[in-house]
TIZA-719677 format. One record per residue (C-alpha): residue in three letters; residue number from 1; x, y, z. Coordinates in steps of 0.25 Angstrom, whole numbers. Layout:
<pavexs>
<pavex><residuo>ALA</residuo><num>NUM</num><u>X</u><v>Y</v><w>Z</w></pavex>
...
</pavexs>
This chain:
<pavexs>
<pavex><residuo>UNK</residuo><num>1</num><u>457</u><v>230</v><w>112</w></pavex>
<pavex><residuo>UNK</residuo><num>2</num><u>448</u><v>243</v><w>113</w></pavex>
<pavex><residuo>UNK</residuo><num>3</num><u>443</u><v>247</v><w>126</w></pavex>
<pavex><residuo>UNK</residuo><num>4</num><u>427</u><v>246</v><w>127</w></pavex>
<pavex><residuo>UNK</residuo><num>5</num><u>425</u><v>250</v><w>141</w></pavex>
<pavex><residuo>UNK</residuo><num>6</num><u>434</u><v>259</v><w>150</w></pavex>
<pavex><residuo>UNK</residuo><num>7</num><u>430</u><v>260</v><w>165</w></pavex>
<pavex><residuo>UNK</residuo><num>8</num><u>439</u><v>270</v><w>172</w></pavex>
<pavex><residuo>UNK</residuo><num>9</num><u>439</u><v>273</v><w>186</w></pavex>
<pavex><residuo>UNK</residuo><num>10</num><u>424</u><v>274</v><w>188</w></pavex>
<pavex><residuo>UNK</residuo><num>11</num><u>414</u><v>275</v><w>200</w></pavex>
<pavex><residuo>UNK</residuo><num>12</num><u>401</u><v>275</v><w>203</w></pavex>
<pavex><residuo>UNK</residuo><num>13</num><u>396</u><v>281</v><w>216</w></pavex>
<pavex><residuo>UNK</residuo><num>14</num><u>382</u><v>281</v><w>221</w></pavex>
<pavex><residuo>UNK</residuo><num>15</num><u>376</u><v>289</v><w>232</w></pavex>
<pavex><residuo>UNK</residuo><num>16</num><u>371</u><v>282</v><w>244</w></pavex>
<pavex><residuo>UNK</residuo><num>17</num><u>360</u><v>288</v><w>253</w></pavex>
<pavex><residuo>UNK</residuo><num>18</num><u>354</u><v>282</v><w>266</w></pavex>
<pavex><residuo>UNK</residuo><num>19</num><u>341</u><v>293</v><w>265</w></pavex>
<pavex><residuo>UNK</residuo><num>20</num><u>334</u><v>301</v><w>252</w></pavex>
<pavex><residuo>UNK</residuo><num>21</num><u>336</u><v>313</v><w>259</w></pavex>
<pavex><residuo>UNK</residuo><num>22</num><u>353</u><v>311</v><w>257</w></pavex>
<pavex><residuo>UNK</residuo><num>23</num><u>351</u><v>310</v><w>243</w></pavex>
<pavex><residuo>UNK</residuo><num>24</num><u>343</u><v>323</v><w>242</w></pavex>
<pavex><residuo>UNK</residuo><num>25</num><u>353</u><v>330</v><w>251</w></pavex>
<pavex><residuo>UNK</residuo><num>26</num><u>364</u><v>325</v><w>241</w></pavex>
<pavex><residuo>UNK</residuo><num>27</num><u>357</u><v>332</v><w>231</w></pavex>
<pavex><residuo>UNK</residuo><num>28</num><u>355</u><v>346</v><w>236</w></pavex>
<pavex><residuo>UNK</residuo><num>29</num><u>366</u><v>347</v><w>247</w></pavex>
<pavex><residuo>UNK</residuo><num>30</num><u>379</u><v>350</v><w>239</w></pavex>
<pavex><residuo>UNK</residuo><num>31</num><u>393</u><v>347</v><w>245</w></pavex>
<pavex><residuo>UNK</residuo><num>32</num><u>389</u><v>334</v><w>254</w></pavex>
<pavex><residuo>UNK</residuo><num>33</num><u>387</u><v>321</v><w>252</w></pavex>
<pavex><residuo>UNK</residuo><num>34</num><u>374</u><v>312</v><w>260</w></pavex>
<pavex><residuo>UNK</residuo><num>35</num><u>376</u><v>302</v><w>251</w></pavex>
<pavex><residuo>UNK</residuo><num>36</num><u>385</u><v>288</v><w>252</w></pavex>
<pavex><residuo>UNK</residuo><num>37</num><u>393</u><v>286</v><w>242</w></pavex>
<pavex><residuo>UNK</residuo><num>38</num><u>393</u><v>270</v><w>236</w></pavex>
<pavex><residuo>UNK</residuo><num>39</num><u>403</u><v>267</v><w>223</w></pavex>
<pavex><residuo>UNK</residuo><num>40</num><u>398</u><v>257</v><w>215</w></pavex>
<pavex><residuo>UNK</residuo><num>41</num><u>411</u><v>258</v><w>206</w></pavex>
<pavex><residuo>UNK</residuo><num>42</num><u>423</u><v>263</v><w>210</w></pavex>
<pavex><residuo>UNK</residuo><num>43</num><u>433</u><v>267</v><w>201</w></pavex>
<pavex><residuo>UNK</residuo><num>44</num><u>431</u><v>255</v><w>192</w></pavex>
<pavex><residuo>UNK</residuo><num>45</num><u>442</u><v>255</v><w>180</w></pavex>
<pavex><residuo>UNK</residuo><num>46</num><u>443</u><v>244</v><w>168</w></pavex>
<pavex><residuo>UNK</residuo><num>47</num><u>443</u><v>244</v><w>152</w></pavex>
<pavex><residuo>UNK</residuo><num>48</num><u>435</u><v>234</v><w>144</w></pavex>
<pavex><residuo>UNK</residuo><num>49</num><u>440</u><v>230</v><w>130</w></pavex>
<pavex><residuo>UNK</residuo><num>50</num><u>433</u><v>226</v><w>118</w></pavex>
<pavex><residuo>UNK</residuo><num>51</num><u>428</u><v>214</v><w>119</w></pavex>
<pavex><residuo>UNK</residuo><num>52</num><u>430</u><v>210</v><w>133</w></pavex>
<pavex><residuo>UNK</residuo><num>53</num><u>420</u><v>204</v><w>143</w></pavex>
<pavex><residuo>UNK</residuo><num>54</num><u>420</u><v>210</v><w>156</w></pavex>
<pavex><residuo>UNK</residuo><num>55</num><u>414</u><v>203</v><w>169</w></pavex>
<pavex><residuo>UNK</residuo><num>56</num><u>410</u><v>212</v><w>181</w></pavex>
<pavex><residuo>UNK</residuo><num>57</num><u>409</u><v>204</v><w>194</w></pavex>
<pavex><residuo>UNK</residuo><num>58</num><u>410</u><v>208</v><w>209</w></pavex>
<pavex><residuo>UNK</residuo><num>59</num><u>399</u><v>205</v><w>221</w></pavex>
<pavex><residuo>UNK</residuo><num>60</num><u>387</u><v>215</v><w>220</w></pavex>
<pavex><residuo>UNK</residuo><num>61</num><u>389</u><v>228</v><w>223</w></pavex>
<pavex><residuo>UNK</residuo><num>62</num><u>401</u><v>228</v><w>216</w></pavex>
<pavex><residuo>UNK</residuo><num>63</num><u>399</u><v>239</v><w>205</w></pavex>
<pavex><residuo>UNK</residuo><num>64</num><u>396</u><v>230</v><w>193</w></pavex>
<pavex><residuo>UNK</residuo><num>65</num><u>383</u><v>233</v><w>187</w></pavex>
<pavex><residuo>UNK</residuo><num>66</num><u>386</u><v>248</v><w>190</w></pavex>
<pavex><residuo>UNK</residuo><num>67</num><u>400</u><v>246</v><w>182</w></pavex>
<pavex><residuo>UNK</residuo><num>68</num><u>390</u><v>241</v><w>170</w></pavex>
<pavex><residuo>UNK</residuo><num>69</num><u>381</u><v>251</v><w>171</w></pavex>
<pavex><residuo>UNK</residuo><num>70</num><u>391</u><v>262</v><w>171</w></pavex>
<pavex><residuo>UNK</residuo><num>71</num><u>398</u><v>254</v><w>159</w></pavex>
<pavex><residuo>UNK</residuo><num>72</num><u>383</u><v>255</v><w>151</w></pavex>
<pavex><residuo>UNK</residuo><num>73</num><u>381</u><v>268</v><w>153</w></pavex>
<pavex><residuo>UNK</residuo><num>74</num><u>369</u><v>265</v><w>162</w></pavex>
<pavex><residuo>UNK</residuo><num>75</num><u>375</u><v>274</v><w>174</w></pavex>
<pavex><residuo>UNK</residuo><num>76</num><u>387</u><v>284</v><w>175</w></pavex>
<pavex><residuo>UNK</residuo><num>77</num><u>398</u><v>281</v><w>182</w></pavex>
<pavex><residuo>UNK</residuo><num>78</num><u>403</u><v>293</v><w>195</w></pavex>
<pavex><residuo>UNK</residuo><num>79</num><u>416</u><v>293</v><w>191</w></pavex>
<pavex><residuo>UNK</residuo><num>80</num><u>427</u><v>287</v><w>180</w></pavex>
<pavex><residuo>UNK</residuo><num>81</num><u>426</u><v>285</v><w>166</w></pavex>
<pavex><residuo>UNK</residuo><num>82</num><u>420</u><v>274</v><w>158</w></pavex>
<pavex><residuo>UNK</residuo><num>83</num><u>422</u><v>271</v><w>144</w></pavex>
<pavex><residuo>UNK</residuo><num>84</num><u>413</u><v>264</v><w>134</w></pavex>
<pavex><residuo>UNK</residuo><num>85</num><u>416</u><v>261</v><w>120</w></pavex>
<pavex><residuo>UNK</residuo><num>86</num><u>401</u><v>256</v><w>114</w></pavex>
<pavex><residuo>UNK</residuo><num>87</num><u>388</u><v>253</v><w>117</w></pavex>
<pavex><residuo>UNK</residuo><num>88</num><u>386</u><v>246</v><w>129</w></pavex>
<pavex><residuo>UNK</residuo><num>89</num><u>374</u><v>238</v><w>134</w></pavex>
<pavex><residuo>UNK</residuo><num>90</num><u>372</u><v>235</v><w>148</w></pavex>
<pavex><residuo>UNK</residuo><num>91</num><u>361</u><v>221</v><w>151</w></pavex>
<pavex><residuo>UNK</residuo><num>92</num><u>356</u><v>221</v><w>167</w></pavex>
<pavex><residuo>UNK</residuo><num>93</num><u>343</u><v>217</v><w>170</w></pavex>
<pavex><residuo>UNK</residuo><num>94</num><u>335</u><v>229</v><w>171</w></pavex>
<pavex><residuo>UNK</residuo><num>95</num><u>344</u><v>241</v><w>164</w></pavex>
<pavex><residuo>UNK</residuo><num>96</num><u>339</u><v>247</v><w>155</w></pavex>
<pavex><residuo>UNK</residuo><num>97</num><u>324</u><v>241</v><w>154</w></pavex>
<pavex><residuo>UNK</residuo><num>98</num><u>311</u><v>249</v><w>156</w></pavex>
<pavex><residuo>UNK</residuo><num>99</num><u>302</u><v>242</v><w>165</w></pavex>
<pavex><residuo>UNK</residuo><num>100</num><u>292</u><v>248</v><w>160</w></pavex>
<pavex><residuo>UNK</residuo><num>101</num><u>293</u><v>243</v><w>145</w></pavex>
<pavex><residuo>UNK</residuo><num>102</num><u>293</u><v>230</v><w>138</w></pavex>
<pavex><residuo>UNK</residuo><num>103</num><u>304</u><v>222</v><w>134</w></pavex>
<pavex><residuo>UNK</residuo><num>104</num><u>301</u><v>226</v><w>120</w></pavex>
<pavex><residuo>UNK</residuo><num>105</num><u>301</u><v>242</v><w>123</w></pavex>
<pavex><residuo>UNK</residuo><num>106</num><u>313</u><v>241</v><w>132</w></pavex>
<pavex><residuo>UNK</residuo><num>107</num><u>320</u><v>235</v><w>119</w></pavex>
<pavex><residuo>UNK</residuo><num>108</num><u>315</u><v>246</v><w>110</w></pavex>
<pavex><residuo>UNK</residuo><num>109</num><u>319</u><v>257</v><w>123</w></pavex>
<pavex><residuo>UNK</residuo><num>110</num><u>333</u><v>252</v><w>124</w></pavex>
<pavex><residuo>UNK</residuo><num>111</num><u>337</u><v>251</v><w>109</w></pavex>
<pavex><residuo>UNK</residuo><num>112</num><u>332</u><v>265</v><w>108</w></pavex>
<pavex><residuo>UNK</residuo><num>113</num><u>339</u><v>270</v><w>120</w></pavex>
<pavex><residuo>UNK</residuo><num>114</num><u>353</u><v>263</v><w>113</w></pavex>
<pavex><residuo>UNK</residuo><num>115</num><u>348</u><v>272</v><w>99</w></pavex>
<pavex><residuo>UNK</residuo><num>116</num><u>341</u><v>259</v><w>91</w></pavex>
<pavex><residuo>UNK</residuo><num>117</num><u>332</u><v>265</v><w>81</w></pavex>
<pavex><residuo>UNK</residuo><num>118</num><u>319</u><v>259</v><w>78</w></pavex>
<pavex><residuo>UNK</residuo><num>119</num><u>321</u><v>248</v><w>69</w></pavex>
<pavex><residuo>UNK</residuo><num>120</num><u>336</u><v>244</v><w>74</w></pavex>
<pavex><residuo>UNK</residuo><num>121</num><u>326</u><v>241</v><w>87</w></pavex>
<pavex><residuo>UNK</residuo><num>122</num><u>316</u><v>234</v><w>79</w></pavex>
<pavex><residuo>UNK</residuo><num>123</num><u>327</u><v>226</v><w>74</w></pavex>
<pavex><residuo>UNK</residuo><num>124</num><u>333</u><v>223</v><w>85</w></pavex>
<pavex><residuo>UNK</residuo><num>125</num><u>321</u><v>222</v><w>95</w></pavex>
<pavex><residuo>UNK</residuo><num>126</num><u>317</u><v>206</v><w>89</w></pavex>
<pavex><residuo>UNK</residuo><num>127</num><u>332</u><v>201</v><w>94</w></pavex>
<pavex><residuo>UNK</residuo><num>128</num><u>332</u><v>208</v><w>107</w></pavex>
<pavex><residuo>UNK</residuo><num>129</num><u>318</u><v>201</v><w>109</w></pavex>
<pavex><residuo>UNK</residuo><num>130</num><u>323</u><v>188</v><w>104</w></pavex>
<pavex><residuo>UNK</residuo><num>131</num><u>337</u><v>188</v><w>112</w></pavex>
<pavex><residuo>UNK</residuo><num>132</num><u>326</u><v>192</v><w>125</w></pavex>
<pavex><residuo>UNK</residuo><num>133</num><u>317</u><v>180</v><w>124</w></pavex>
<pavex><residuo>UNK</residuo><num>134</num><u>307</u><v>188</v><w>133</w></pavex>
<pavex><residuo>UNK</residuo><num>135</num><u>296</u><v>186</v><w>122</w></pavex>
<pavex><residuo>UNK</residuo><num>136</num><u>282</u><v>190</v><w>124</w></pavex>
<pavex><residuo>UNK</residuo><num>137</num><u>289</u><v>198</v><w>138</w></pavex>
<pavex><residuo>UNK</residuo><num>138</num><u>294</u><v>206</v><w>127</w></pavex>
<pavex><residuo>UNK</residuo><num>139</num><u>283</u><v>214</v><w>128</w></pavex>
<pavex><residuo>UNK</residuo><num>140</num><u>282</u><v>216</v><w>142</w></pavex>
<pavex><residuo>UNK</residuo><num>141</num><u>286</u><v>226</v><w>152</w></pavex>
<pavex><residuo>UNK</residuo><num>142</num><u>300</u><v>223</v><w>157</w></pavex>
<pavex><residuo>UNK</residuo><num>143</num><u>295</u><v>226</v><w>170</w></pavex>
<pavex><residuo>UNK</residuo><num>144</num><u>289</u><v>212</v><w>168</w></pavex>
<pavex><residuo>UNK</residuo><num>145</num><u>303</u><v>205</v><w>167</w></pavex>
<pavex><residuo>UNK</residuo><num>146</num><u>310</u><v>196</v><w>174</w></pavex>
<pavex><residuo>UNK</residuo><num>147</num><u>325</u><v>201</v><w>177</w></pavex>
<pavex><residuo>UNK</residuo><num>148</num><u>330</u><v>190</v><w>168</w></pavex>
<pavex><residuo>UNK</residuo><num>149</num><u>320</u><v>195</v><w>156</w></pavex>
<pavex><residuo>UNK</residuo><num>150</num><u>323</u><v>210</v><w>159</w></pavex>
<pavex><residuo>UNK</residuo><num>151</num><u>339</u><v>204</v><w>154</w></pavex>
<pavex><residuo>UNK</residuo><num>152</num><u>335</u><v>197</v><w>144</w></pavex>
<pavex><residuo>UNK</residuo><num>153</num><u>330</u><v>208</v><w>139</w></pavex>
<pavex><residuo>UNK</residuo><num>154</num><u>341</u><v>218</v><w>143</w></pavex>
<pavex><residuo>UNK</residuo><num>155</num><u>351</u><v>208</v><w>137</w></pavex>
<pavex><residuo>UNK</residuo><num>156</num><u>344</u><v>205</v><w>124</w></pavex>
<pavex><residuo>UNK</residuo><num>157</num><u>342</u><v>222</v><w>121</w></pavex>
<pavex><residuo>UNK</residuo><num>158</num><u>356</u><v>223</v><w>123</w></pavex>
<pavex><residuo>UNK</residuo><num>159</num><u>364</u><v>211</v><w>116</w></pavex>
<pavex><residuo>UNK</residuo><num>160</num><u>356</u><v>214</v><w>105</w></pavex>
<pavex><residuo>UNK</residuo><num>161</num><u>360</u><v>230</v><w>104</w></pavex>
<pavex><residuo>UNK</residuo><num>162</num><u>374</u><v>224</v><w>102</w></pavex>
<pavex><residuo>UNK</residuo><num>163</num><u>383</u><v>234</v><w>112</w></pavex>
<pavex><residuo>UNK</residuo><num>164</num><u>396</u><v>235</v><w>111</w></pavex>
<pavex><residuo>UNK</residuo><num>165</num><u>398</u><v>234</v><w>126</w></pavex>
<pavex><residuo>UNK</residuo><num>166</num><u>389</u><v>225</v><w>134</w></pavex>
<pavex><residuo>UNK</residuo><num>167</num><u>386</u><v>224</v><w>149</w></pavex>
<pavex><residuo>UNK</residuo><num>168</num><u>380</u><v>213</v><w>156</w></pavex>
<pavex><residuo>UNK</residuo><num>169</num><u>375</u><v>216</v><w>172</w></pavex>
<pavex><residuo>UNK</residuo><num>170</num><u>370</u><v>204</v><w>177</w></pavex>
<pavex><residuo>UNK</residuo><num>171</num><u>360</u><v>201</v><w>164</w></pavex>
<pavex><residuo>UNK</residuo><num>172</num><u>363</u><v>186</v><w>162</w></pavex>
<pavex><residuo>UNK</residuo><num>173</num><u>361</u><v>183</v><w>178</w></pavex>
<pavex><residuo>UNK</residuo><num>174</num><u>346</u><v>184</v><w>177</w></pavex>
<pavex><residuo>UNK</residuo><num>175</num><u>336</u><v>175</v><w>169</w></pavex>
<pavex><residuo>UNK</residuo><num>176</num><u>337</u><v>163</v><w>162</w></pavex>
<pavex><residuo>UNK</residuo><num>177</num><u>350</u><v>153</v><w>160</w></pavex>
<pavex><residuo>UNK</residuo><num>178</num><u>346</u><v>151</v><w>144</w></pavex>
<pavex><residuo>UNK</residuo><num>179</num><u>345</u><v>166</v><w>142</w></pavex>
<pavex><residuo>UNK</residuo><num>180</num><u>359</u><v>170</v><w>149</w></pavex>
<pavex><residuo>UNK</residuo><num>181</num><u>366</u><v>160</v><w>140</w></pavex>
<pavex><residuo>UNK</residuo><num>182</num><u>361</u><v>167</v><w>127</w></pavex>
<pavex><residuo>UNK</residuo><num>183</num><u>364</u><v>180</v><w>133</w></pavex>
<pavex><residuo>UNK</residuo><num>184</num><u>380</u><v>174</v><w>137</w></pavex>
<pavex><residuo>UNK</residuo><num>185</num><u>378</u><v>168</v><w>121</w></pavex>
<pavex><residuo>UNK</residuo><num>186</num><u>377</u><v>184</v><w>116</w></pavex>
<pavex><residuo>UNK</residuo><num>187</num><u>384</u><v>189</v><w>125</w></pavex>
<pavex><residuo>UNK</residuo><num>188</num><u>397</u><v>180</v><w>119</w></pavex>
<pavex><residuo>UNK</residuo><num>189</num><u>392</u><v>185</v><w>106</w></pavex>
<pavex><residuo>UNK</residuo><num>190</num><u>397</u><v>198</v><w>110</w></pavex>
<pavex><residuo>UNK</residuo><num>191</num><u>408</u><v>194</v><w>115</w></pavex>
<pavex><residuo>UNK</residuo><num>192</num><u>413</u><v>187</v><w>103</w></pavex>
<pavex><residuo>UNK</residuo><num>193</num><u>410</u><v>201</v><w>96</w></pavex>
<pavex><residuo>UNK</residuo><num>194</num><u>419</u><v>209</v><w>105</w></pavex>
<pavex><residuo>UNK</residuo><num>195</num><u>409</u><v>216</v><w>113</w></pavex>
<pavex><residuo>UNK</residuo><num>196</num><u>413</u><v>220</v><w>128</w></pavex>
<pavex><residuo>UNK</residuo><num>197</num><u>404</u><v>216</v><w>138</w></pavex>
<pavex><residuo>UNK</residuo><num>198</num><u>402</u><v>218</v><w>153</w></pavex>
<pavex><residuo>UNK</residuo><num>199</num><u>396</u><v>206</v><w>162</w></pavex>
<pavex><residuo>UNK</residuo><num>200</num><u>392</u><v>208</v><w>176</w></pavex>
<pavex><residuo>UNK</residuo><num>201</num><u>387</u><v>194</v><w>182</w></pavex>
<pavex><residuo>UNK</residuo><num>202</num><u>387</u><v>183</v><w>195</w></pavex>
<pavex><residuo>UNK</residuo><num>203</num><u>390</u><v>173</v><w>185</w></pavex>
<pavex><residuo>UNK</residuo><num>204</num><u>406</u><v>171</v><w>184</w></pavex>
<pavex><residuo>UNK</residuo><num>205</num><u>402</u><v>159</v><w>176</w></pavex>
<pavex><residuo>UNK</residuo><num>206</num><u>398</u><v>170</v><w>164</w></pavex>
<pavex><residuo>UNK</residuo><num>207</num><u>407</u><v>178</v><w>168</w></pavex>
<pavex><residuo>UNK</residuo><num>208</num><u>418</u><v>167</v><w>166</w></pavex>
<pavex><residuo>UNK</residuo><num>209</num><u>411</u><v>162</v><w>153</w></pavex>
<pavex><residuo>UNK</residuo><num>210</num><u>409</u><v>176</v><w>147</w></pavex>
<pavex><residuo>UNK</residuo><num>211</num><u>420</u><v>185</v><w>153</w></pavex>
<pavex><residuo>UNK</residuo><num>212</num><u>433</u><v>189</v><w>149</w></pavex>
<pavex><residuo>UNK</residuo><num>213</num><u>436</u><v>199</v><w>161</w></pavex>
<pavex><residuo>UNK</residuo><num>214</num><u>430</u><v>203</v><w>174</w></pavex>
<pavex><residuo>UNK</residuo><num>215</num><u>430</u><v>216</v><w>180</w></pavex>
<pavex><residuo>UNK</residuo><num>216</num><u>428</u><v>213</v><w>196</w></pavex>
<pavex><residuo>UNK</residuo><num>217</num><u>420</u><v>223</v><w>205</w></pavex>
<pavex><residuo>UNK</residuo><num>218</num><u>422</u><v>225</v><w>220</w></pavex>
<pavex><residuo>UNK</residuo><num>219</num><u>411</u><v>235</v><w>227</w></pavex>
<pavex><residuo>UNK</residuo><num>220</num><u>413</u><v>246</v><w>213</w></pavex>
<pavex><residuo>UNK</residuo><num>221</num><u>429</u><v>242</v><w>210</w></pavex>
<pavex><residuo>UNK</residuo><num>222</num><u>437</u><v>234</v><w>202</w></pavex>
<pavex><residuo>UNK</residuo><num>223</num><u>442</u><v>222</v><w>209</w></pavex>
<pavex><residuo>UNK</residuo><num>224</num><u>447</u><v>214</v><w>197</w></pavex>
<pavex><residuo>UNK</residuo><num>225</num><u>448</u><v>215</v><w>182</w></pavex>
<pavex><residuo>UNK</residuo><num>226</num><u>453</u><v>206</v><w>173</w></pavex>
<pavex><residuo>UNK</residuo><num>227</num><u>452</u><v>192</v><w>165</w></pavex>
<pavex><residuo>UNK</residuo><num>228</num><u>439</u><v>184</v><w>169</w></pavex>
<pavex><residuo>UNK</residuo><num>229</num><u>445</u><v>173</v><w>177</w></pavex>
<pavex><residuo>UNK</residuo><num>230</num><u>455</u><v>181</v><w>186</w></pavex>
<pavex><residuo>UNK</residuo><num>231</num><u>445</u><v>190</v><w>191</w></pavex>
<pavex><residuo>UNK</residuo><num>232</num><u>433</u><v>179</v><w>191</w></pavex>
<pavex><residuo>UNK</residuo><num>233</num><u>443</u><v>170</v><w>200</w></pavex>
<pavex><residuo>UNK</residuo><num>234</num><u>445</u><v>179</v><w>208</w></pavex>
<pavex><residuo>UNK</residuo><num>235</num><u>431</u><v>186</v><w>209</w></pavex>
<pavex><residuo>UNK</residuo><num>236</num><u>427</u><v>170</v><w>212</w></pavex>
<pavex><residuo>UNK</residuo><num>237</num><u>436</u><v>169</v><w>224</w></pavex>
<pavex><residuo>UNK</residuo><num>238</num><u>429</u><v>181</v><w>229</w></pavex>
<pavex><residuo>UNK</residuo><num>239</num><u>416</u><v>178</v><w>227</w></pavex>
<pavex><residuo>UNK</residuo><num>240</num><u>419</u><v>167</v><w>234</w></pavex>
<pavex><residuo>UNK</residuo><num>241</num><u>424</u><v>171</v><w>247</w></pavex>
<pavex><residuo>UNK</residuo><num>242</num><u>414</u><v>183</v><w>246</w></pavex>
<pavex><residuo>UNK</residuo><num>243</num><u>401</u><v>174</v><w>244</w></pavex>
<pavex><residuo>UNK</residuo><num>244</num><u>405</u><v>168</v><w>257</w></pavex>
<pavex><residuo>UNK</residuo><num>245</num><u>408</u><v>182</v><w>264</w></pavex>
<pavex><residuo>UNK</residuo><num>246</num><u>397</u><v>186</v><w>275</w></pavex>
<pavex><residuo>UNK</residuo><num>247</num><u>390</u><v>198</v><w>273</w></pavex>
<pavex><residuo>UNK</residuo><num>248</num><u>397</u><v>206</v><w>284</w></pavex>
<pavex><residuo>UNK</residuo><num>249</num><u>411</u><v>200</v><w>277</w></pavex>
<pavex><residuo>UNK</residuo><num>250</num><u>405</u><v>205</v><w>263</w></pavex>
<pavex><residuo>UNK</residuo><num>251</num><u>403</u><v>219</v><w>270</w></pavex>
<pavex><residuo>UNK</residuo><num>252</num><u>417</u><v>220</v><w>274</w></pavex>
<pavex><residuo>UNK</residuo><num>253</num><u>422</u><v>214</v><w>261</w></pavex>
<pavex><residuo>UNK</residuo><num>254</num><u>414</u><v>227</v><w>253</w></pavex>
<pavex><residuo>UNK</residuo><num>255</num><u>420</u><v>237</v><w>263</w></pavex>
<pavex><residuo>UNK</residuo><num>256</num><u>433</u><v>232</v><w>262</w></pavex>
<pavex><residuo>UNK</residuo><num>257</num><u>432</u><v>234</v><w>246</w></pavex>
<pavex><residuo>UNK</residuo><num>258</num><u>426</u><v>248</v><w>247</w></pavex>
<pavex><residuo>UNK</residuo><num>259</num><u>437</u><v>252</v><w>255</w></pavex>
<pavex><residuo>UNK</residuo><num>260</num><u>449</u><v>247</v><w>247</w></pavex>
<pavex><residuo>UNK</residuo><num>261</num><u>439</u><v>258</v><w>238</w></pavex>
<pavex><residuo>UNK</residuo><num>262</num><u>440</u><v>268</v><w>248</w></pavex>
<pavex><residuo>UNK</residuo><num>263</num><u>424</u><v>267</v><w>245</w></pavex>
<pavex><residuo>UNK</residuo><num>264</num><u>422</u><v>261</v><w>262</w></pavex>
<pavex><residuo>UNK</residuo><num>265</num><u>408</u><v>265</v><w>267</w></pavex>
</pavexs>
């Protein structure tokens, strides 16, 4: 099968600072450092085929939504090599919407951004409205939204573009019960076409259901990767003994990780 993604070796650093005044001397000081540096991926490898459905799990902080912004294009990655092969659409509540817009302009806004002309977007613009059921809110400023009608309306914009590649960051764990399913209904609609897709959620009921493989972070690394129920048994058993965990032993369990990294702060 042909590889849709490759992710190779790559990390995301961020800069730290304790005061404003660090962050300006980082700019005009050359040759020393004021900031600290914080990975948020750290050299992450794995390859998508065509077709597969890849879950990301891992307890907050772990790199996941990063990992699917980097894969989107949304934001660069510091180092390493990623590899996309298509049109990929990432869905997260609150990417990619102007608050400042309707949810009808927004529409408009996005297509033209992807290069819809203006009758492809007059065509398409009924479905995505439909597919939304925001009715009359259509029309009103996005700013206005709930968090689970900002996805609906994330979600309906990019099903109904058809990518080639589509990411799912935590879209289906906001609003209501009805409009996850139909979302779920699509989304398996894609599958059945052959489309790769990534899906970041708390839900390992969806996961398990929708999920062919799962690619598990632990604070910006790979922990696991391989076939759904191997790595979702044994993320459970984690989950299970980390729920329980105080926030001192969660602490120690975090600077154990980064320093098998050699990231220890």
């Amino acid at each position: 099968m042909s590889k849709t993604v490759k992710v190779n070796n790559v990390s995301k650093r961020y800069k730290l600072y304790g005061r404003k005044l660090d962050r300006l001397r980082d700019l005009i000081v050359p040759g020393k450092s004021y900031g600290k540096d914080f990975y948020a991926l750290n050299g992450v490898s794995f390859e998508a085929e065509h077709g597969d459905i890849i879950g990301f799990v891992g307890v907050n902080g772990s790199g996941k939504s990063t990992l699917s912004n980097i894969i989107a294009g949304v934001i660069p990655q510091t180092s390493g090599e990623v590899e996309v092969n298509g049109q990929a659409a990432l869905i997260a509540v609150n990417i990619g919407l102007d608050r400042k817009l309707t949810g009808r302009e927004n529409i408009e806004l996005k297509l033209l951004m992807l290069g819809f002309n203006k009758k492809q977007i007059r065509e398409l613009e009924p479905d995505i409205i439909e597919f939304s059921e925001l009715g009359q809110f259509i029309d009103q400023p996005v700013k206005s939204y709930s968090s689970g009608m900002k996805s609906r309306l994330g979600f309906s914009i990019s099903v109904n573009i058809d990518p080639d590649i589509l990411i799912i960051d935590e879209a289906l764990s906001v609003g209501d019960k009805a409009f996850a399913e139909k979302s779920l209904a699509k989304m398996k609609e894609f599958k059945e076409a052959g489309k790769t897709m990534f899906f970041v959620s708390h839900s390992i009921g969806q996961m398990r259901s929708f999920c062919e493989k799962v690619l598990w972070l632990e604070y910006g690394q790979v922990k696991r990767y391989g076939p759904v129920d191997e790595v979702l048994n044994e993320y459970e058993q984690f989950l299970d003994q980390y729920k329980h965990m105080t926030k001192k032993e969660k602490n120690k369990h975090r600077k154990a990780a980064l320093k098998r990294q050699n990231l220890v702060e």
